[in-house]
N, C-alpha and C positions, 0 to 999 in steps of 0.2 A: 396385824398392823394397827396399831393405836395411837394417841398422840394427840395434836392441837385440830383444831377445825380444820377442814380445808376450803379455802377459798377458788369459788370456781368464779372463773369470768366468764361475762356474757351481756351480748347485747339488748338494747332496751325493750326492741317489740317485744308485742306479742306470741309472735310464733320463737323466736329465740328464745326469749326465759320458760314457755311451754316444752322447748327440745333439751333446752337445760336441765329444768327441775325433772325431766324425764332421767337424765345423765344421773345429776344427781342422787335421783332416787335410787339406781344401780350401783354406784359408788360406796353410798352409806349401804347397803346390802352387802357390799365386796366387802369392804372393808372394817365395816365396824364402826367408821370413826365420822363426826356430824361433818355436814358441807352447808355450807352458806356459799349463796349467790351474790356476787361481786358485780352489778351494770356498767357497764363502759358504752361511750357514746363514740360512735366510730365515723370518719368522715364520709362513709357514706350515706350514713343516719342523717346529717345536717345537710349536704348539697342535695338540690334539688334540680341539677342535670341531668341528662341522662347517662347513664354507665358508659357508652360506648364513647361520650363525649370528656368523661373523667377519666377514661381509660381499664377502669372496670378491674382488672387487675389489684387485687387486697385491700380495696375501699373500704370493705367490711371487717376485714380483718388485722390489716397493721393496729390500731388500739388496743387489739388483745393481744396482739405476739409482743408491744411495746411493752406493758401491765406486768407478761410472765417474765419477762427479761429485767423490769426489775422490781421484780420480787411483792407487787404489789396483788399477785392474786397466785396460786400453783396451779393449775391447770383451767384450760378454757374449751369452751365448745364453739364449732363454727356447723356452718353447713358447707359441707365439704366441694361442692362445685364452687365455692368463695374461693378455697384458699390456690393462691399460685401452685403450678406445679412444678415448680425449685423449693424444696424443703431444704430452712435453711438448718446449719449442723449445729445451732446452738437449740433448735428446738427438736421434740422427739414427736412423732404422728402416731400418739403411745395407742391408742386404739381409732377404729372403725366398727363399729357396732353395725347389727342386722342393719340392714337397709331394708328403708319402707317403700313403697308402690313408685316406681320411676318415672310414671306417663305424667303427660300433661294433660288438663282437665280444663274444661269450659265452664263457664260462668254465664248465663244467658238468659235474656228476658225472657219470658213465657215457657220456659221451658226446652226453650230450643234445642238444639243438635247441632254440629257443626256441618254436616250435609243440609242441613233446614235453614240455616239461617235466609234471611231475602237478599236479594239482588240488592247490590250497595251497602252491604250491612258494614260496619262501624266495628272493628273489636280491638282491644287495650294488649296492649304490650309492650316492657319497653324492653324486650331482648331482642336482638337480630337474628339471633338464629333460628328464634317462634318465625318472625314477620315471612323469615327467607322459605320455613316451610308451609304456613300457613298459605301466602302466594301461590306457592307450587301447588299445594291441592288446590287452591279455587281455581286458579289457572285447568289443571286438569281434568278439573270437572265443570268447564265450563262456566265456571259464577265470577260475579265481580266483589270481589271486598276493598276494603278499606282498612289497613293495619294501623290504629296511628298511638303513637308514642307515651307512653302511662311510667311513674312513677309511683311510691307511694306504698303504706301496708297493705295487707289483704283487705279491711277495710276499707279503705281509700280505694281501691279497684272494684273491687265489687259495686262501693258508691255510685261509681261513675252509670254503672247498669241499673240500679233501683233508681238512678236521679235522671234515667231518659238518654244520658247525652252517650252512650255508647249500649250499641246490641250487646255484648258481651265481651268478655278479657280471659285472657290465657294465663294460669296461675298453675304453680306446681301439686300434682298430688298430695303431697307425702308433708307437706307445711298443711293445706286444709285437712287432711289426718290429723296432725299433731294438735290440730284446734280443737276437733271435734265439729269439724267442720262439714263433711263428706257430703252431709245429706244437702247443701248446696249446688252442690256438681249437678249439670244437666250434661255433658257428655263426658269421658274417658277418651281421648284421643289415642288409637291405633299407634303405637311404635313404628308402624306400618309408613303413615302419614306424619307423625312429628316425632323427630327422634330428641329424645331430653338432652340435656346440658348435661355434660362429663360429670360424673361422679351425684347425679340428681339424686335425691331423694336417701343419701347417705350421710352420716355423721361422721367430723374428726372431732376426736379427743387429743389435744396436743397437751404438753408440758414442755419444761424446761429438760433438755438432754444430759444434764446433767446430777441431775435429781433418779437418781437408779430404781430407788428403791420406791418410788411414786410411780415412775414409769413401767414399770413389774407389776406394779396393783393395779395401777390403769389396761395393763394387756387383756386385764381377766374381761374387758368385755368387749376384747375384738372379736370378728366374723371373720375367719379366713374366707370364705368365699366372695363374700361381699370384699375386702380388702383389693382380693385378687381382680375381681370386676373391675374396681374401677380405678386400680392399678393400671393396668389395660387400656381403659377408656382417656385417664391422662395423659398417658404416655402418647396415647395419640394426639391428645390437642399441644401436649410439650414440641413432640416432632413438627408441627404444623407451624411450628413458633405463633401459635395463636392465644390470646389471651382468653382469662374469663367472660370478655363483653361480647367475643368474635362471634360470628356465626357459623357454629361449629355444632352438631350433635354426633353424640357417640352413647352406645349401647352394649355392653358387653353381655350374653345371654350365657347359662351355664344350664347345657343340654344333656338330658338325660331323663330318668325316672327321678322327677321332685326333686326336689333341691335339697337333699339330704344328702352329703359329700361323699358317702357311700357310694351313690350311684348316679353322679353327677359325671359324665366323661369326658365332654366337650366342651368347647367355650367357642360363643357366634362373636365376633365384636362386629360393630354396624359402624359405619362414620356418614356422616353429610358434612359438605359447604355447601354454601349457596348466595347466590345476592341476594338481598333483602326485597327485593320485589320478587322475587323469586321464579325470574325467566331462567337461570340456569342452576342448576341444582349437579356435583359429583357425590354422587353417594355407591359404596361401596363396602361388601364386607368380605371378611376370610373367619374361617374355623379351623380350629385345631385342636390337639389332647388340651386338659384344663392346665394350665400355666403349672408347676410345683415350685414354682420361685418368684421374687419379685421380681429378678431380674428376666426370667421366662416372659414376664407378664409385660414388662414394658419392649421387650422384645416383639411381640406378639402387635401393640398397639405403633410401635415403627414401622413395622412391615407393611401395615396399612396404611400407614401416613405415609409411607415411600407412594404406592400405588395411585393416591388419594392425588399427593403432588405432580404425578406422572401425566395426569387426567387432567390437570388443570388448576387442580384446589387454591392454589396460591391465589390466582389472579382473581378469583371470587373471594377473599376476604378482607380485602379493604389494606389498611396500612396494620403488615404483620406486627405482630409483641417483638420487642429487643429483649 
């Protein structure tokens, strides 16, 4: 495959043009041919609300789907818990690459731990469905916290803990990875205790659907496993009609000897709702053979979201996605 540059879009931060040029660099390996990175500023970039309040729902991501549609960049990278899960038919979800470390990670004054932290402690989040677990554990082990409401890059957050006014903020692994950032982290949070946001720590590769022959070159760096995860994990927060902002975590585990597809045989998916103060928490999961289809897989994350709504889920996430 040879021919003109290709233009990738992507957003301004930091961690975005870091997950880009990482894309990128696999791309010109696939293929042969040079890529340039294309910045687009997306309205989530500019408001300074909180997600749950903008509706969270492709605030990241409409700028790049708008850019490929016309024609002003050919392929874009998102982080994949951004993008809606209605893919629409005019774009292709041409790859899913490995996915990196899914847990969520602490950021904390003196080194702390999220079992260590003090009575009244202060920490940054602006996702509900951190605040809704994070509650639940302090609630269950007895402590009192304080979630309150952060915006902002990773820099920006972390600020908030080197400038005093917060013990510590809830940030994704797999973004302080892509920095080079890890040796930051004072805890790794338990799956156990906070389940990440549908499709966490995963990349999409999207294009234009009608572009074949880019879409063919872009597959060479999907992961069917990873795909299939959190195919799964979507399809659960689809069924839940809950959106990106909701307070929803989902986990799809693929059980076996190592993660080498050989002898991978099972898939765990995990789900939580919860309220955001986090007095009531339905969390639930089901196993079964590893998906062999996509349609298997979102099969798989309905069956739990049936079970999920059975229990209550609805009424713990606020005003569902249309």
């Amino acid at each position: 495959m040879t021919g003109k540059t290709l233009r990738l879009g992507t957003r301004r931060s930091k961690l975005a043009m870091a997950q880009s040029g990482q894309v990128a660099d696999a791309v010109r390996e696939l293929t042969g041919r040079a890529v340039e990175l294309v910045e687009i500023t997306t309205y989530g970039d500019t408001s300074r609300e909180q997600l749950s309040q903008i509706g969270g729902t492709g605030v990241f991501v409409t700028a790049l789907r708008e850019a490929l549609l016309r024609g002003e960049v050919d392929f874009a990278v998102h982080s994949l818990k951004d993008l809606p899960t209605a893919q629409p038919e005019s774009l292709a979800l041409a790859a899913v690459p490995r996915r990196e470390d899914p847990r969520d990670v602490l950021v904390a004054r003196d080194g702390l731990t999220l079992d260590r932290l003090p009575h009244g402690a202060r920490i940054g989040t602006g996702s509900p469905r951190r605040a809704a677990q994070l509650n639940a554990h302090a609630r269950s082990h007895g402590l009192l916290i304080e979630t309150v409401p952060i915006r902002g890059n990773i820099d920006t957050r972390i600020g908030y803990v080197h400038g005093g006014e917060l013990d510590a903020v809830v940030l994704a692994a797999a973004g302080l990875g892509r920095l080079g950032r890890t040796d930051e982290v004072t805890d790794f949070l338990s799956v156990d205790s906070v389940l990440p946001a549908p499709g966490q720590g995963a990349l999409a590769v999207e294009c234009v659907a009608s572009d074949l022959e880019l879409t063919a070159a872009l597959a060479g760096l999907d992961d069917p496993l990873t795909r299939i995860a959190v195919t799964a994990e979507r399809s659960l927060l689809a069924a839940l009609e809950a959106g990106c902002s909701a307070p929803v975590g989902a986990l799809a585990d693929l059980l076996g000897d190592g993660q080498d597809a050989r002898f991978v045989n099972e898939l765990r998916l995990r789900g939580v709702v919860g309220t955001t103060d986090g007095s009531t928490l339905v969390q639930l999961s089901i196993t079964g053979p590893v998906p062999t289809s996509h349609g298997d897989a979102v099969a798989l994350g309905r069956e739990l979201a049936s079970e999920m709504l059975a229990k209550g889920a609805a009424g713990l996430m606020g005003e569902r996605a249309l």
